[in-house]
N, C-alpha and C positions, 0 to 999 in steps of 0.2 A: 848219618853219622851224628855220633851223641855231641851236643857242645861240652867243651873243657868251661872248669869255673876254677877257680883258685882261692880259698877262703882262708886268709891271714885274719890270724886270732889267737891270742897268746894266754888265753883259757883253755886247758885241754878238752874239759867238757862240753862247753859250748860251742867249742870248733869242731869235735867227733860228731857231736847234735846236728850240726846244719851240713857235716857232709854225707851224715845218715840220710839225711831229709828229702838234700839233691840226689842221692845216689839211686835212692828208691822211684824217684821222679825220673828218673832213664839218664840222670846228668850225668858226666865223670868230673867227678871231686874229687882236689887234690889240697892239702892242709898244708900251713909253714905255720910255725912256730914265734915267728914276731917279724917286724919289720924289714929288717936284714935279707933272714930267709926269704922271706915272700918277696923281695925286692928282685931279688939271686931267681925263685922259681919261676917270677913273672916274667923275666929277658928268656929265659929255657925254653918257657912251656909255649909262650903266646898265648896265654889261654884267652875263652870267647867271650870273659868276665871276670871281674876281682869283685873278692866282699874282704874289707877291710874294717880290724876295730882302730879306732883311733890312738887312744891310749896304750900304747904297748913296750917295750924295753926293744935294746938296742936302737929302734928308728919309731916315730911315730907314723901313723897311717897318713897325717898331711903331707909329711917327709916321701914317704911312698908314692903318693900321688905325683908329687911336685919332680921329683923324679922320673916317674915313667911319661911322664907328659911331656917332658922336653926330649923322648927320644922315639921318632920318626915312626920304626917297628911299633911300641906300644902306646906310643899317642891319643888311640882312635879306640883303646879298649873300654868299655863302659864299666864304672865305677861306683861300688854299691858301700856308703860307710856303716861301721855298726861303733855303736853310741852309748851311752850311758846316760850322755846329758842332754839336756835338751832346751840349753840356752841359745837363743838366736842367733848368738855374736859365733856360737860355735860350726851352726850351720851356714850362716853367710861364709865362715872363712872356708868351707869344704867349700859350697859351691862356686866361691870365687876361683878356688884353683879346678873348677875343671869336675868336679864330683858330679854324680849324674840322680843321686836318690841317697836317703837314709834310713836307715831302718832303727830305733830305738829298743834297745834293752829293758826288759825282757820281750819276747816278738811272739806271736801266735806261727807255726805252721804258718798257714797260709797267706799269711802277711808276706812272710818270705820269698814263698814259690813265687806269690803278684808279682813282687819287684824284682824277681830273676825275669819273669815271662814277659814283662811292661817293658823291661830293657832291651831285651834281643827284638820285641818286635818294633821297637824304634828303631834300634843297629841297625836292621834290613832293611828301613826306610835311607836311613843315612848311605849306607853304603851300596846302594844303586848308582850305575852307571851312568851317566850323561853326557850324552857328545856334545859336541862348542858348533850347535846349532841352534837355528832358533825352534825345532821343534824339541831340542834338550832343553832348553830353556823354558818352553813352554813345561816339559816334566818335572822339572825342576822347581819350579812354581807352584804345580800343581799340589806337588808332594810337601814344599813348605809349608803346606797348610795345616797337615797333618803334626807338626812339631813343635804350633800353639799349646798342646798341653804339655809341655815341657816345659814353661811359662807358668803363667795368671789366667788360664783361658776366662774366669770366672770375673775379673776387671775389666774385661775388654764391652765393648759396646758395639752393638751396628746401630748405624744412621743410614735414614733416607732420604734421598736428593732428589728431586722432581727434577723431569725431564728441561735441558739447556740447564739447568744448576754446577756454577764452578764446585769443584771440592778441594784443588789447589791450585795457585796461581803461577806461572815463572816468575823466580826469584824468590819465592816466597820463603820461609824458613821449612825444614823438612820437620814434623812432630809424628806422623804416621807411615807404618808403610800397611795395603790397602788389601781385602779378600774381596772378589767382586761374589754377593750370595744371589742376587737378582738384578738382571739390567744389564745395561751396557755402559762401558765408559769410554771416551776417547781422548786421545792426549795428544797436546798440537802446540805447535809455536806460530807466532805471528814474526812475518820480513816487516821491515820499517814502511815498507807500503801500505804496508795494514794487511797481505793479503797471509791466509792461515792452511800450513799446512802440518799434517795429520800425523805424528810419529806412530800412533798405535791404537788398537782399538782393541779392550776387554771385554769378556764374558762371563756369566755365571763361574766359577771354578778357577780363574783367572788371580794370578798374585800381582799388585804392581806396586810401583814408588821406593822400590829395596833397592834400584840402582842409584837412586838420588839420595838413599840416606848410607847407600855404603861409600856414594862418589867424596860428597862433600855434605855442608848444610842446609843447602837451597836445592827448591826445585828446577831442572831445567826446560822445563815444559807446561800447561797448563791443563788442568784433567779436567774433563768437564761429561754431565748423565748424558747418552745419549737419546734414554727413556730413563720413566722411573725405576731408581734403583738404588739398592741397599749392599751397603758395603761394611763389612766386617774395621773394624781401628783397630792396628796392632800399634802400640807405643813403638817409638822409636830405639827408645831405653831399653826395653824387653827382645827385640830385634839382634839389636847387637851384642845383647848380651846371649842371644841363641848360637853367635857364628860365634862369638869369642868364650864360649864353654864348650862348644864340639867342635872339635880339630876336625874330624870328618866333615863337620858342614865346611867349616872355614875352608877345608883345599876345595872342594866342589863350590864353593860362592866367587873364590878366586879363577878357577877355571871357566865359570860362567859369565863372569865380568868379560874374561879377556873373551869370549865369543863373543858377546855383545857389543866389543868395540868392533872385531873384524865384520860381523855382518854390518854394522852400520856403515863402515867403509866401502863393503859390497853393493848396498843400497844404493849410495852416492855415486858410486862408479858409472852402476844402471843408471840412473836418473842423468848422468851427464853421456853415458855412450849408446845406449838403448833403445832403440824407436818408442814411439810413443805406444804403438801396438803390442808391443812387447810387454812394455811398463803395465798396463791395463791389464794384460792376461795373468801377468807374476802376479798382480793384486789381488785378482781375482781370485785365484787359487787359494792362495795364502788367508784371503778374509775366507774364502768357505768351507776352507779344510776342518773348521770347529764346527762347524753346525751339522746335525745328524741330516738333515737332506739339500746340505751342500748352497747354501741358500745365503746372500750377502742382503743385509736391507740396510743400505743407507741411501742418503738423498745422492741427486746427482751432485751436487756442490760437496759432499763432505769424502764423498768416492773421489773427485778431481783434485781433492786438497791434500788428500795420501798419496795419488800417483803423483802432484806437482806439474800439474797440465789446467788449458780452461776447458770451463764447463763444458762451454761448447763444443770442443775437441774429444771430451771423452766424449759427450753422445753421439757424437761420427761414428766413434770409434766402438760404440758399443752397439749400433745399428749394422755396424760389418759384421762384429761378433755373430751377432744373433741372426743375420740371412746365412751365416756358415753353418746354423747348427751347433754351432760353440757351445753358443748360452742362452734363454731362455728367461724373457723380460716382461715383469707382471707389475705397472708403478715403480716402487721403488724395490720392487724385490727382483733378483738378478740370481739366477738358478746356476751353476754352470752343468754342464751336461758334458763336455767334452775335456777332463782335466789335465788326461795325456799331451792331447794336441794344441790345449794353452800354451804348456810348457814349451813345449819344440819350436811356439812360434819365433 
């Protein structure tokens, strides 16, 4: 099915022009007449895009925007403005309300088509489904990555951390949130005993610290290399200004929060009703589920500091594992072999 576009433009030639352009392009284009119209077409139609000129009688194109964004139905439509000017002050104030791209007067063909094709293939990123698990979250992450260029990808930096190198501390102030490109990272808090245990452990392809700059301004935990490894910096600023320009992100970052508070409560639950055997095998799984031949390499101390047991308890525990056929132990590498019957334990 062809996607609908909707091109508000209160030139007739130039609006005839660019819905000849899409139309020959397989799109179905539909024209209004100024601001008004195209306000009235875009509640109707739902189309799967707007191109808006700014400048136009009866409403302007910010007016249109500002409008369709505050209602629920066309919130989430991506928003193409067309321009004349090409003073900064004019383009911040589009993108502040919510505009997704500009196109500037006069435009090549092909410029056009770009920024129609650049837009739907983001929408399709944005509007994937994610369930309020932690392996939706894990999608969820994965695909934020991909929504850097929607940004500054061009300012951003990666930095490398040599293996035990902090890269933030609890309490710290939050300035970054993190792409893991090499390496691992894990992220742990210390009890007043001194003794540390493990919230989470990243990987190549891995997004983190987005829950601490969307919680508050501090970190609640301490991230530290588990090897050497290189990690992408997204500003904080650039961040937020991703969830608060796409409605779409924004209900799905909301949705994902609130899974991340219920699994951590499910965690805790385990951790206080759940054999210790049990605790071991959910870890197990969960760390090896990422790695293509199911393989966890951590120390035994930094494994016992996740599940919230001592050392010496998981190596009991993992010497049972491994006479059952479970799992499969080379140093610090811990294969699982049997990931059905983890579960059921």
């Amino acid at each position: 099915m062809s996607k609908k576009i909707l091109v508000i433009e209160d030139h007739e030639d130039i609006r005839e022009n660019i819905i000849e352009i899409l139309s020959l392009s397989g799109y179905e284009a539909e024209g209004a007449r100024n601001g008004k119209e195209g306000l009235e077409k875009a509640q109707s139609l739902l189309p799967d895009l707007i191109i808006c000129d700014i400048m136009m009688p009866e409403l302007d194109g910010y007016s249109v925007l500002k409008i369709l964004a505050q209602k629920p139905e066309t919130a989430s439509i991506p928003f193409i403005f067309l321009t004349a000017k090409t003073e900064r002050s004019d383009i911040r104030k589009g993108m502040s309300l919510g505009a997704d791209d500009y196109l500037t007067k006069p435009f090549e063909e092909s410029e056009l088509l770009e920024a129609v094709e650049a837009r739907f293939r983001k929408q399709e990123i944005l509007q994937k489904h994610y369930a309020n698990t932690a392996e939706g979250m894990k999608n969820f992450a994965q695909d934020a990555k991909q929504w850097i260029d929607l940004l500054r990808p061009e300012e951003y930096k990666t930095k490398t951390y040599k293996k035990k190198e902090s890269i933030y501390w609890e309490g710290e102030v939050a300035h970054f949130v993190y792409l893991v490109e090499e390496g691992e990272v894990k992220t742990f808090r210390v009890n007043p005993e001194g003794k540390e245990l493990i919230t989470a452990v990243y990987k190549p392809g891995d997004f983190f610290g987005y829950l601490d700059v969307m919680a508050g301004d501090k970190h609640n935990d301490t991230a530290e290399a588990l090897q050497d490894t290189e990690l992408l910096l997204i500003p904080k600023e650039d961040f937020v200004h991703l969830i608060s320009g796409n409605p779409a992100v924004a209900v799905r970052m909301v949705k994902m929060l609130a899974g991340a508070v219920k699994e951590k409560e499910e965690n805790l639950l385990q951790m206080a009703y759940d054999s210790v055997r049990r605790r071991v095998a959910k870890a197990l799984v969960k760390l090896a589920e990422d790695d293509f031949n199911a393989e966890v390499h951590l120390s035994r101390e930094e494994l016992a500091n996740i599940v919230g047991i001592a050392k010496e308890t998981l190596i009991r525990t993992l010497s049972d594992l491994k006479s059952e056929n479970l799992i499969e132990v080379k140093g610090n590498t811990i294969r699982v072999l049997q990931a059905g019957q983890l579960l059921r334990i």
